[in-house]
N, C-alpha and C positions, 0 to 999 in steps of 0.2 A: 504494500500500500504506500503511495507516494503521498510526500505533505503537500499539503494547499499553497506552502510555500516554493513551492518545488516548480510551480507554472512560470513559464517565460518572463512573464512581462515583468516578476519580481527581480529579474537579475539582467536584462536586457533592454538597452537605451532603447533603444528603436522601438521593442515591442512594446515597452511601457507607454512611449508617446500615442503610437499608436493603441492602445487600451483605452487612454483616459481621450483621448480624440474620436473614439468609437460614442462615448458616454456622452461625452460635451458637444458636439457637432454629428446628429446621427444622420443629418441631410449633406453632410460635408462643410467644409473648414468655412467661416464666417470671421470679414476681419474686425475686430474689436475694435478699430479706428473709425471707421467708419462705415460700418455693419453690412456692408460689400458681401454677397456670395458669387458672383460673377469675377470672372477676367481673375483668377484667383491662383495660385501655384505653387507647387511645392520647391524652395533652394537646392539646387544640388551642388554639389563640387567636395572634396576631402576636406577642404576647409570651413565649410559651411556647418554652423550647430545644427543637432539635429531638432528635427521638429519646425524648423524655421519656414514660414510662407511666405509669397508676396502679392501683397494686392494692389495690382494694378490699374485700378481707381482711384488711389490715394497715394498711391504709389509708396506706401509702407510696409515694412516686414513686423512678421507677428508670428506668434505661438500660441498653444493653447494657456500655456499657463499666464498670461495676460488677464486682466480682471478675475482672479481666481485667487487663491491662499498660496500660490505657488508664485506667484509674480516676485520680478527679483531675487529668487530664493538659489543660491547657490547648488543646494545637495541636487544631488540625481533624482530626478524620475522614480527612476525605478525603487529606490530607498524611501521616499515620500511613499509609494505604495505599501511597500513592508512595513512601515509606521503605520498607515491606516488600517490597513488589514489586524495587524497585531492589534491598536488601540481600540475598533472595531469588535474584535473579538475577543478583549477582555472581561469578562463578567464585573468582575470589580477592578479594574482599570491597568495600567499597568505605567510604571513609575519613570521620570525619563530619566535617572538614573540603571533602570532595566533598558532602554531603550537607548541609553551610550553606550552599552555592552555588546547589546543585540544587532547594533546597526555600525557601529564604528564610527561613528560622528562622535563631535565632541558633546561634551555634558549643558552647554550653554545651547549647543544648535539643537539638540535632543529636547531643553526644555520651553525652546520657543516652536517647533515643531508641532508638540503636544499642546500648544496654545492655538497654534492656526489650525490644527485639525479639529478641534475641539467648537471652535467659531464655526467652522461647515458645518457639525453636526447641529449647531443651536435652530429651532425652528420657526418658520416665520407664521404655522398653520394657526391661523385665526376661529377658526369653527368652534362653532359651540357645544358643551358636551352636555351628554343627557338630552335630556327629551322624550317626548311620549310615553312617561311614565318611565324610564330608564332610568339608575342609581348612577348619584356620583359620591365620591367617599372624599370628604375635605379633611385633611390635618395640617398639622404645621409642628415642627422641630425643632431642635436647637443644635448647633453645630461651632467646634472652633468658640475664636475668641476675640471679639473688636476691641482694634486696639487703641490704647488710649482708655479706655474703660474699666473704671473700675467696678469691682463686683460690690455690688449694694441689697441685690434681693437676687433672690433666683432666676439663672437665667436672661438679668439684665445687661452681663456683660457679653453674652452670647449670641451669633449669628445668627439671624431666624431665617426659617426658609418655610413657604409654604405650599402644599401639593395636592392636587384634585385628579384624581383617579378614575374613569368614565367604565362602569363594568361590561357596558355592552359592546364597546370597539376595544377595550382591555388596556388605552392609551390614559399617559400620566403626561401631566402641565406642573412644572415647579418654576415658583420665584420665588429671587431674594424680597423679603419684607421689613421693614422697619421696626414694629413693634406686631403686637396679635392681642391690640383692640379692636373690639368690634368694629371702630372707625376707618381701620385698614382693612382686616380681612371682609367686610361684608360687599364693598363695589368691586373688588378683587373678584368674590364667587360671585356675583350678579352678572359681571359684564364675560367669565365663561362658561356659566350653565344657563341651559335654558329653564325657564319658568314653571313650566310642566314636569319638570324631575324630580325625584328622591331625593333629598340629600342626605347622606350619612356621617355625623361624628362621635367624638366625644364628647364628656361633659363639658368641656371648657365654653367660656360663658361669654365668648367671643361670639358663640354661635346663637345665643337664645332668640335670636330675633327672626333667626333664617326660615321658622317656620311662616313670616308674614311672605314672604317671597316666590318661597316655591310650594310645589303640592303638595310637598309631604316632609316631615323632619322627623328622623331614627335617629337615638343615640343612647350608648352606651356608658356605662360608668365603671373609667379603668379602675379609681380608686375605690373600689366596693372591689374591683377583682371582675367584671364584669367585661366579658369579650364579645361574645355573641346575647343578644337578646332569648331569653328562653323561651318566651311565645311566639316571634317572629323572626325565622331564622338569618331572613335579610337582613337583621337589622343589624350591622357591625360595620367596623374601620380597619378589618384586618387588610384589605388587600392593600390599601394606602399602607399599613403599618409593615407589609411586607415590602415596599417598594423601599422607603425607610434605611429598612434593615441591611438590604442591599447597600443602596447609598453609604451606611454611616462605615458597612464594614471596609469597603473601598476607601472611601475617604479616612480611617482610623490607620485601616488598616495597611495600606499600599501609599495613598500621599501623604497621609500623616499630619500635615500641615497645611493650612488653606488661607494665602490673604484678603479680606473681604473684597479687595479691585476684582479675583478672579474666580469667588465664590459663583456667580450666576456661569461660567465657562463651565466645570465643574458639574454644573446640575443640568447645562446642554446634554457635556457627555453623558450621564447617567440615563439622563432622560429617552438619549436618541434611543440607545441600545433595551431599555427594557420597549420602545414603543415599536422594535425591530427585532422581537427577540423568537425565540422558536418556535412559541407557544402562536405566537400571530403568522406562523410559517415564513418565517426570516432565516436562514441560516448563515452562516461568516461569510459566504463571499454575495450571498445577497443584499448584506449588512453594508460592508465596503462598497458595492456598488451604489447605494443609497444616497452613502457617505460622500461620495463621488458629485453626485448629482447636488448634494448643495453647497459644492467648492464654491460657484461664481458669485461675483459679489460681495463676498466677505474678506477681502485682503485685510490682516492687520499685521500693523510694521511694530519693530519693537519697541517703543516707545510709547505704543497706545496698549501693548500686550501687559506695558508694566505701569501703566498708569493709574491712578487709584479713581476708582468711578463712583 
């Protein structure tokens, strides 16, 4: 049995270009300058990079990695894939310390790598979850440590993050939040469930209102020890609490560390991979292709990768 890593395009200029040129251009090459697919050419010569076209409309050369996370990016192609693929198909992530080992880059290009692949993976899907009588399960976490902060009550010096979980398409939405009063979490679930839904939490008392909203409100009470509802079997938070559990072990347990500029990058990647995970009939290289697909667009250079937001 051959590895997944073992395919051409991981270790081959040429086929790698042409991979991510198959995904990015499936009608053929388009120039980024001036969005030309006519009068269009591929460079030849031994000294020509590969991947190079020329549009002769604007009379500019171009590549795919133009408007993309790969623009200006020195490493190879084909390296950029084995990144994806690898971070792609980590269950709880995988560290760019493991990934200056695994790829031979250095430890600084390894952990900016894992920032711009991570930006691809973030979603721009606006739709709304639930509906038609359909459960969504809302919670919110705490994570890490803002800094500057001192600890005064529980939790107050803590990263919050909050995540709504849709049971019927199996897909999870997490953002960074501020606080988890009512005053935050409630136009946060308004403006991504629909009206007509279940919603599911706990007791926390962020939520008491949510029953004026939507059509039905279930919740459970952790601190009674209470996980499932005993008369209504729907009525729990576990599948959010399982997503959770993912996240926190990855983030404990493989980054370790997380500064709040790149907490929301973080909950991209976690996000992508459970809303692309097997259970939805996703498998690793269906993943990476995915992953692939939302390169364009999101160039970030190092200076906005390390900037505090």
């Amino acid at each position: 049995m051959s590895s997944a890593l073992s395919a051409t395009h991981f270790h081959n200029e040429e086929a790698a270009y042409a991979y991510v040129e198959a995904r990015i251009w499936p009608e053929g090459p388009v120039c980024p300058h001036c969005g030309g697919v006519d009068r269009i050419s591929k460079m030849q010569g031994k000294s020509t990079r590969v991947g190079v076209y020329k549009c002769y409309q604007c009379r500019k050369p171009f590549t795919v990695k133009i408007g993309t996370i790969f623009e200006d990016s020195k490493v190879a192609m084909h390296i950029w894939l084995q990144a994806m693929y690898l971070i792609a198909g980590s269950k709880k992530g995988i560290s760019s310390n493991q990934l200056h080992r695994t790829l031979g880059v250095t430890l600084k290009t390894a952990w900016f790598m894992s920032h711009r692949i991570r930006e691809a993976m973030r979603s721009d899907d606006t739709t709304m979850f639930g509906g038609e009588g359909g459960i969504v399960e809302v919670d919110e976490t705490f994570i890490g440590k803002l800094k500057g902060v001192e600890k005064k009550r529980a939790f107050h010096h803590k990263m919050k993050v909050l995540a709504l979980v849709d049971r019927t398409t199996g897909k999870a939405r997490t953002m960074v939040i501020d606080d988890v009063r009512a005053e935050t979490l409630m136009p946060i679930v308004k403006d991504n469930v629909r009206a007509e839904t279940r919603i599911m939490t706990d007791e926390h008392s962020g939520y008491r209102s949510i029953k004026d909203h939507f059509s039905a409100h279930g919740t459970t009470s952790h601190g009674r020890g209470e996980y499932v509802n005993a008369t209504d079997r729907t009525i729990h938070s576990n599948t959010v609490e399982g997503y959770f559990s993912i996240f926190k072990r990855g983030m404990k347990g493989v980054y370790q560390f997380c500064g709040e500029q790149h907490l929301h990058r973080y909950l991209a990647e976690f996000e992508f991979r459970y809303n692309n995970r097997i259970a939805l009939g996703c498998n690793d290289a269906d993943r990476a292709d995915a992953l692939l697909s939302g390169i364009i667009g999101k160039r970030l250079t190092y200076a906005q990768s390390s900037a505090r937001v």
